[in-house]
LUMMITI-590371 format. One record per residue (C-alpha): residue number from 1; y, z, x. Coordinates in steps of 0.02 Angstrom, whole numbers. Layout:
BEGIN
PT   seq       py       pz       px
PT   NUM        Y        Z        X
...
//
This chain:
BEGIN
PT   seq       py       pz       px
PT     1    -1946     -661    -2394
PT     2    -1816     -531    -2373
PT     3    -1732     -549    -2191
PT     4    -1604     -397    -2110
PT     5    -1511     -456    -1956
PT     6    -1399     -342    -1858
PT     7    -1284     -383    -1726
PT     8    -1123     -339    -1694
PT     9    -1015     -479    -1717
PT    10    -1074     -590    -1860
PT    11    -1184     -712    -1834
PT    12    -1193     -682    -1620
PT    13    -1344     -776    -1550
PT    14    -1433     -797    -1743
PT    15    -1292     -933    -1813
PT    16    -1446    -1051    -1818
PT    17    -1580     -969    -1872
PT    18    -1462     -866    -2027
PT    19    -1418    -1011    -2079
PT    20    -1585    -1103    -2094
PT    21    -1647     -959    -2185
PT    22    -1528     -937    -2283
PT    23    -1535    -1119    -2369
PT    24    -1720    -1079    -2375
PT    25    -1749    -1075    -2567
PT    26    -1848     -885    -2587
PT    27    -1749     -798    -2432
PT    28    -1630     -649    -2438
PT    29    -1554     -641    -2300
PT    30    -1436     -474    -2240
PT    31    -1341     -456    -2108
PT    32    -1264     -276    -2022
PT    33    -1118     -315    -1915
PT    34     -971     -227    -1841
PT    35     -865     -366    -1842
PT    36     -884     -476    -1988
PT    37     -826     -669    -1952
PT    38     -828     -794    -2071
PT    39     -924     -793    -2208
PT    40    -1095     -900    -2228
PT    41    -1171     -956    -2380
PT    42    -1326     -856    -2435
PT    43    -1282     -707    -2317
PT    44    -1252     -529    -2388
PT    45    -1154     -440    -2251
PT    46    -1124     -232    -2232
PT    47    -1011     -186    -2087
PT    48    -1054      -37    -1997
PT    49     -917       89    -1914
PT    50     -958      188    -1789
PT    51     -924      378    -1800
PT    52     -783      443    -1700
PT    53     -771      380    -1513
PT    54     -878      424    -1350
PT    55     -811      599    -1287
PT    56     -843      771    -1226
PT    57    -1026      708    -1135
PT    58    -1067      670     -965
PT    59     -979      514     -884
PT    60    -1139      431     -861
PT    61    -1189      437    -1030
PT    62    -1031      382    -1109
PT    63    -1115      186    -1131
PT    64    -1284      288    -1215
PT    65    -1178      405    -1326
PT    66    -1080      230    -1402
PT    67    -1260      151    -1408
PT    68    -1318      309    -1514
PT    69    -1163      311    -1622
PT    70    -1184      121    -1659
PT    71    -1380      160    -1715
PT    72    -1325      307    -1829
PT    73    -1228      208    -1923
PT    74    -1350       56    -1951
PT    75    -1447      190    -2000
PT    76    -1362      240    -2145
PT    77    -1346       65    -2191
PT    78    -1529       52    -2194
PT    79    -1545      188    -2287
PT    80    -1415      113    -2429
PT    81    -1507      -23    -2417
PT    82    -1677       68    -2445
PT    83    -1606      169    -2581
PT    84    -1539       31    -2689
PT    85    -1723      -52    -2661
PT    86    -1722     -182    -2517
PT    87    -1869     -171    -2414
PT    88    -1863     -325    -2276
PT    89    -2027     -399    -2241
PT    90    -1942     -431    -2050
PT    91    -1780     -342    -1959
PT    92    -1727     -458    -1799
PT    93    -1557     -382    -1715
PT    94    -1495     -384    -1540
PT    95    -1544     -243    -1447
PT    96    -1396     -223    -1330
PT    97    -1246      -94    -1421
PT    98    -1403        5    -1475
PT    99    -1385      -66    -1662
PT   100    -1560      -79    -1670
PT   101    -1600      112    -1610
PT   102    -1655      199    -1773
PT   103    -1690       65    -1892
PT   104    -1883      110    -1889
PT   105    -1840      261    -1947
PT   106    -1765      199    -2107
PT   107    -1917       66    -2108
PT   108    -2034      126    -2026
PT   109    -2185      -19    -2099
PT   110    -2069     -167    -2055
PT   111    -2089     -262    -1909
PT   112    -1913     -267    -1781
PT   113    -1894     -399    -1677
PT   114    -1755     -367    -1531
PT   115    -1664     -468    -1418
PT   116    -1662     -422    -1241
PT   117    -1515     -525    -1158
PT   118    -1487     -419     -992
PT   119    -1582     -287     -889
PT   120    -1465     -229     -745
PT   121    -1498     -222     -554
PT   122    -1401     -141     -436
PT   123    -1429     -268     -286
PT   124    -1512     -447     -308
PT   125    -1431     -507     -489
PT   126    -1240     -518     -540
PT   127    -1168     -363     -464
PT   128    -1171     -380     -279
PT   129    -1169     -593     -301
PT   130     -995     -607     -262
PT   131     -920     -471     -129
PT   132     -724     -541     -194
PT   133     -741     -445     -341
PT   134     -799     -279     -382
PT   135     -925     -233     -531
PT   136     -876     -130     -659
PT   137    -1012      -46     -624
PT   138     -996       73     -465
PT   139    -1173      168     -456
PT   140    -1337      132     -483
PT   141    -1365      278     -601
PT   142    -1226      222     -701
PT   143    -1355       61     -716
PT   144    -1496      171     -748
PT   145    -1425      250     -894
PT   146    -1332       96     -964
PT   147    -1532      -10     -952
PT   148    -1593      174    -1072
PT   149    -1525       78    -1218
PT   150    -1641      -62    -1182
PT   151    -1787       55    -1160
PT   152    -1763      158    -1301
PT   153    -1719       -6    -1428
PT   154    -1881      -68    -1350
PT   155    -1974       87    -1393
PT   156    -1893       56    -1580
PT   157    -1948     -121    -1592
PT   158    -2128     -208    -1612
PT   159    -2075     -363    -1519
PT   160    -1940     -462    -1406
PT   161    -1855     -586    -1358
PT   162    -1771     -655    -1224
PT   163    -1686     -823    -1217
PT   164    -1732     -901    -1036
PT   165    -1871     -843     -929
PT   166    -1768     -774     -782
PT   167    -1662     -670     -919
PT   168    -1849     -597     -968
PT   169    -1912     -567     -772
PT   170    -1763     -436     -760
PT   171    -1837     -320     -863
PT   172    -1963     -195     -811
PT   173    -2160     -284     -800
PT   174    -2234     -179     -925
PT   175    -2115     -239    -1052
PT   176    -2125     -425    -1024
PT   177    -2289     -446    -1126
PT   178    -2201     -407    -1280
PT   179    -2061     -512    -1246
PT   180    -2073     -700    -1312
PT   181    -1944     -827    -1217
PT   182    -1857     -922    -1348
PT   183    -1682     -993    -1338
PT   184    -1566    -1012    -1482
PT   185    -1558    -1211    -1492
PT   186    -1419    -1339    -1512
PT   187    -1408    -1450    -1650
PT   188    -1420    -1616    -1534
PT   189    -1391    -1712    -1690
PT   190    -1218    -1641    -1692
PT   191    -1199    -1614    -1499
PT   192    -1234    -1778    -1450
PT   193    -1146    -1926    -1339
PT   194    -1019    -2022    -1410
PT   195     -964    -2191    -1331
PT   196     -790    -2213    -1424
PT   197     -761    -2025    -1425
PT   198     -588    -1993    -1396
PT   199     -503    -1832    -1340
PT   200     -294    -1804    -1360
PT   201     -246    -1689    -1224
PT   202      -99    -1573    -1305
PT   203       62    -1573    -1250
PT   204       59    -1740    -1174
PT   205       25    -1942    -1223
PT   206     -145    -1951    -1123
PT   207     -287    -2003    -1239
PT   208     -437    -1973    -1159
PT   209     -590    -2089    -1159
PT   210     -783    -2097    -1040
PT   211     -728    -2236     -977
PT   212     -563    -2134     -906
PT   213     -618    -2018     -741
PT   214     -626    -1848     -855
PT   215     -684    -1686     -746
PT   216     -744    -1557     -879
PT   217     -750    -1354     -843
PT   218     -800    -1267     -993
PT   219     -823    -1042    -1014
PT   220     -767     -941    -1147
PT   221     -646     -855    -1007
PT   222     -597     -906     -860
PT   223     -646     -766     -768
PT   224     -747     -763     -610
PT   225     -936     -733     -689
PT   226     -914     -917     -725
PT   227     -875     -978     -563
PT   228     -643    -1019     -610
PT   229     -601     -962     -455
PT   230     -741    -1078     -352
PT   231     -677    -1213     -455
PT   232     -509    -1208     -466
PT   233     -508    -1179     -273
PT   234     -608    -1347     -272
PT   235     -487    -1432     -370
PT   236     -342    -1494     -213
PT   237     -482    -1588     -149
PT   238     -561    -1659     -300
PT   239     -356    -1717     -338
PT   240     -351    -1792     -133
PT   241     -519    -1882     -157
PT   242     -485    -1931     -336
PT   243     -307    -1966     -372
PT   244     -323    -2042     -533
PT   245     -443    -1909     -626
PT   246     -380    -1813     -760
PT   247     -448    -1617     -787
PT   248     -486    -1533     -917
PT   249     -526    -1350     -930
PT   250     -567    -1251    -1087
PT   251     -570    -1070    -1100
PT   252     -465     -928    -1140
PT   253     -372     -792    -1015
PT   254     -472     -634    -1078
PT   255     -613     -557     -983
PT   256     -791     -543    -1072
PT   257     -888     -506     -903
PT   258     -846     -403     -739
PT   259     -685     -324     -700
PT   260     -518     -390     -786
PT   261     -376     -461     -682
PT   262     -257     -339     -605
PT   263     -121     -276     -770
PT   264        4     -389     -804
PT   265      -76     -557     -757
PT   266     -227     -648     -769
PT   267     -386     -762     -676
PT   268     -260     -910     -715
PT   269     -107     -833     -664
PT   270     -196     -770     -480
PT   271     -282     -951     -447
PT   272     -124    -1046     -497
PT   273      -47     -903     -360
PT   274     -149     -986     -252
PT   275     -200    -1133     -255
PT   276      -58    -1226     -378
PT   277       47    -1278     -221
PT   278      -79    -1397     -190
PT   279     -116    -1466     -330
PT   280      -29    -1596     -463
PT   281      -32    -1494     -602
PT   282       27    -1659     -725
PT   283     -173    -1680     -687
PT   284     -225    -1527     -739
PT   285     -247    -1470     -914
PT   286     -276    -1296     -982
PT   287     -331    -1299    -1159
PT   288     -363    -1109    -1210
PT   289     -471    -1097    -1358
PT   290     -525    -1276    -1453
PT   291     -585    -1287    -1618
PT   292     -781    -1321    -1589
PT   293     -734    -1524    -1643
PT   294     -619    -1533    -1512
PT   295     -713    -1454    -1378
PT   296     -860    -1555    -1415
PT   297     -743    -1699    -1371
PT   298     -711    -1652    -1223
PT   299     -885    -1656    -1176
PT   300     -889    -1827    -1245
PT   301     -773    -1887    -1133
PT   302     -817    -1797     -970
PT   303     -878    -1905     -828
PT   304     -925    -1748     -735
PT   305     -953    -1579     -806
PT   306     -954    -1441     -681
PT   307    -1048    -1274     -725
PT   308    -1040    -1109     -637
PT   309    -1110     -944     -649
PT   310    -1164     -793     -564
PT   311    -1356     -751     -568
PT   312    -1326     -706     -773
PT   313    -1346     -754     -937
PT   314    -1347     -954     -969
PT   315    -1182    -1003    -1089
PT   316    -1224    -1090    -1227
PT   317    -1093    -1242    -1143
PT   318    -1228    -1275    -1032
PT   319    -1348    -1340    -1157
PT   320    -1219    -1429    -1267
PT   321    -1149    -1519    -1098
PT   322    -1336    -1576    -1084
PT   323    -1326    -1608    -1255
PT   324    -1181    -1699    -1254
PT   325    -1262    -1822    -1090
PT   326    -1146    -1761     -958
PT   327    -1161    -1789     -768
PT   328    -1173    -1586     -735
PT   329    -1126    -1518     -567
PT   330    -1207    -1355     -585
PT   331    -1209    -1209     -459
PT   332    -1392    -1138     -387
PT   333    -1390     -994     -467
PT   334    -1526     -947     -599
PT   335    -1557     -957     -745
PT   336    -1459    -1140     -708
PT   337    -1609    -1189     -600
PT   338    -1728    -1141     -719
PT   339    -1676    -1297     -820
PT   340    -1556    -1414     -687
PT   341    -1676    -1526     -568
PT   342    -1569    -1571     -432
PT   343    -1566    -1767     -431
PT   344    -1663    -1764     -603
PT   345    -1542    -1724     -733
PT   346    -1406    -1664     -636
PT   347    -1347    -1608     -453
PT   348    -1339    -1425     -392
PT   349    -1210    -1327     -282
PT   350    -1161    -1181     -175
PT   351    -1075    -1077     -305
PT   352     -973    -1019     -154
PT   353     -918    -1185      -88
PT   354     -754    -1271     -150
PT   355     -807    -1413      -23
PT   356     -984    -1461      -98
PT   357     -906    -1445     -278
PT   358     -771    -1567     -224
PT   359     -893    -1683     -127
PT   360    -1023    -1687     -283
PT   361     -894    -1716     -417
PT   362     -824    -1868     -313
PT   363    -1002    -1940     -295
PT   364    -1046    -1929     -466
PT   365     -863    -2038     -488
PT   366     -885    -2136     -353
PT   367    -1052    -2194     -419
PT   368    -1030    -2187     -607
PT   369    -1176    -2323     -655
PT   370    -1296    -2253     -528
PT   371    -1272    -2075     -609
PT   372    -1262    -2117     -797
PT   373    -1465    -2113     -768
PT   374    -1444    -1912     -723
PT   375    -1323    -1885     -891
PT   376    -1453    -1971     -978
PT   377    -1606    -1845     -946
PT   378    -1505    -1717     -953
PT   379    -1478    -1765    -1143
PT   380    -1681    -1788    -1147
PT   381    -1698    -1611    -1053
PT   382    -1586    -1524    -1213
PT   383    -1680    -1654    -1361
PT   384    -1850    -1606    -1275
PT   385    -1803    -1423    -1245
PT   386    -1673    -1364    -1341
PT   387    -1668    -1458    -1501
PT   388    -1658    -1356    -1643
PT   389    -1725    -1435    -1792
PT   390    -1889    -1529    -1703
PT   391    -1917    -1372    -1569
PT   392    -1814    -1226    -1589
PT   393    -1834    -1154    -1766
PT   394    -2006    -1212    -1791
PT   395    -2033    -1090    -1647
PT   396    -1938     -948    -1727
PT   397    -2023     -989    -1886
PT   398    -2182     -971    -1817
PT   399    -2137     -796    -1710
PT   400    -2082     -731    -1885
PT   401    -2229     -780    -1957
PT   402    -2347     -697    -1833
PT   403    -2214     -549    -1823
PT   404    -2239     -518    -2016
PT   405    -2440     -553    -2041
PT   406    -2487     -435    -1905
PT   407    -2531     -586    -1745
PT   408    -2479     -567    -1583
PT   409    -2346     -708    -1537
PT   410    -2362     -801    -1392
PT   411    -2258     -753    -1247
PT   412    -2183     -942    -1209
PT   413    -2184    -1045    -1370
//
């Protein structure tokens, strides 16, 4: 089988599923990207560049005329691809930079599968959650026009996918019954609990262990879509009621959602502005970036891992602090509640309350027998759900399978 995946940063949401092909003895598998990564074993990789920049059209359509520039040029790499003789038997590639626009048109007899991460609302989702910080986004028709790439790469595709169902009920209802929920997995035989895991904090002699009381915040940035400022406003209390607990937060001071700090400073600098008079800051660790290793020791060690999020896409952290058996403090916000139970496998909070995220992280330490049951099934909730190799890819194998012999797939695997 002869496998083209296209996203723009090599391997995105497919890392799993490339490289399970890709060790499949018979499978060729190529992958169009704008940025290129690391290399994997197996994978033949063209990098696209996109002609010129956005200019000269209307201001509305400057996020279509990138999308269109970005499907011209996997275009032509279709077309090298179908001039030196490689015909896929499936194309899967994430529908959101309009990559996946035109590649019909080079092969026009192979089925396209698309991922559909995020339909935009102008009231009722992410962009009027929090009223503390403005969207990027500052009129609905600027919406309108940004969701025609999604329309149009779902007028170029034969089938979708979406990765939660609350990320699928966003889109318009007469596209959902060609979308398939499937997530992307986590290796739980990797991301698993560790009893004598120990994490090294940097900079200091503290060597973490479970035992040790270890409060966890995990996002790529630590920017507001993920709930830093909630958190790190709940933090002088969590330090009053806790005086001995150590915290660790991992994450990076960029902005990959919403509106960047102000220039000149960032989400860390403004919170530390504000709150850091009241807090012990010998107790409070910013990591930055961790090697993936390192950061799944920290979620080894965490006696209470604390996960916040607008109404948006569900970070991969989530799962892998499942995964990993933490006690999750998680904020009501979908898609969280679409897989958090409160007082199942994990408690739930007011996103917007610093109080109830301080009050819920001391009970889970105050009680740390009584809640190892909820870390626990959440670590059953990501084997039973999540887990790649006995749920996830036999899933994916089977929507390929149906994509490719002409079946209709089944809407929620």
């Amino acid at each position: 089988m002869i496998y083209l995946f296209i996203h723009q940063s090599f391997p995105g949401q497919y890392l799993h599923m490339v490289r399970h092909l890709a060790a499949t003895p018979g499978n060729t598998v190529y992958f169009i990207c704008r940025n290129a990564g690391a290399d994997m074993p197996g994978v033949r990789k063209l990098v696209y560049r996109s002609s010129g920049t956005p200019g000269g059209c209307h201001p509305l359509t400057s996020d279509l005329d990138g999308a269109i520039r970005n499907g011209a040029a996997v275009l032509e790499l279709c077309r090298e691809l179908l001039r030196d003789g490689v015909m896929p038997d499936l194309i899967i590639g994430h529908s959101g930079w309009g990559e996946t626009l035109f590649v019909k048109d080079a092969f026009p007899d192979t089925p396209v599968l698309s991922y559909f991460e995020f339909y935009y609302h102008a009231s009722g989702v992410d962009l009027d959650f929090d009223p503390e910080f403005s969207s990027l986004f500052q009129s609905p028709e600027n919406l309108r026009t940004r969701n025609g790439i999604a329309l149009m790469a779902f007028d170029g595709c034969d089938w979708g996918q979406s990765p939660t169902q609350w990320q699928r009920s966003l889109l318009p209802p007469e596209l959902r019954n060609r979308i398939t929920v499937l997530h992307e997995g986590v290796d739980t035989a990797v991301v698993r609990p560790d009893p004598a895991a120990r994490f090294e904090v940097p900079g200091t002699n503290l060597s973490l262990r479970r035992e040790d009381e270890v409060v966890t915040y995990v996002s790529r940035n630590l920017e507001p879509y993920r709930g830093f400022h909630s958190f790190m406003r709940a933090l002088p209390q969590i330090q009053k009621l806790r005086p001995k607990a150590q915290v660790l937060l991992v994450g990076a001071d960029e902005v990959h959602y919403g509106r960047p700090a102000p220039p000149g400073t960032t989400y860390r600098e403004l919170m530390l502005e504000e709150v850091g008079g009241a807090l012990d800051l010998s107790r409070v660790h910013f990591l930055g970036k961790l090697r993936y290793e390192d950061y799944l020791r920290v979620l080894q060690v965490s006696s209470v891992h604390v996960y916040l999020t607008y109404p948006f896409m569900l970070s991969w952290s989530f799962v892998e602090a499942m995964a990993s058996g933490c006690v999750i403090v998680g904020s009501s916000t979908p898609p969280v509640l679409e897989v958090l139970n409160e007082g199942e496998n994990g408690l739930t909070v007011d996103f917007f309350s610093p109080d109830q995220i301080a009050e819920r992280v001391d009970e889970v330490l105050s009680h740390p027998e009584r809640m190892k049951a909820l870390g626990q099934a959440a670590r059953r909730t990501a084997v039973e759900q999540f887990d790649l190799h006995a749920q996830v890819l036999p899933r994916w194998n089977t929507l390929f399978a149906d994509l490719v012999q002409g079946r209709l797939p089944d809407l929620n695997p």
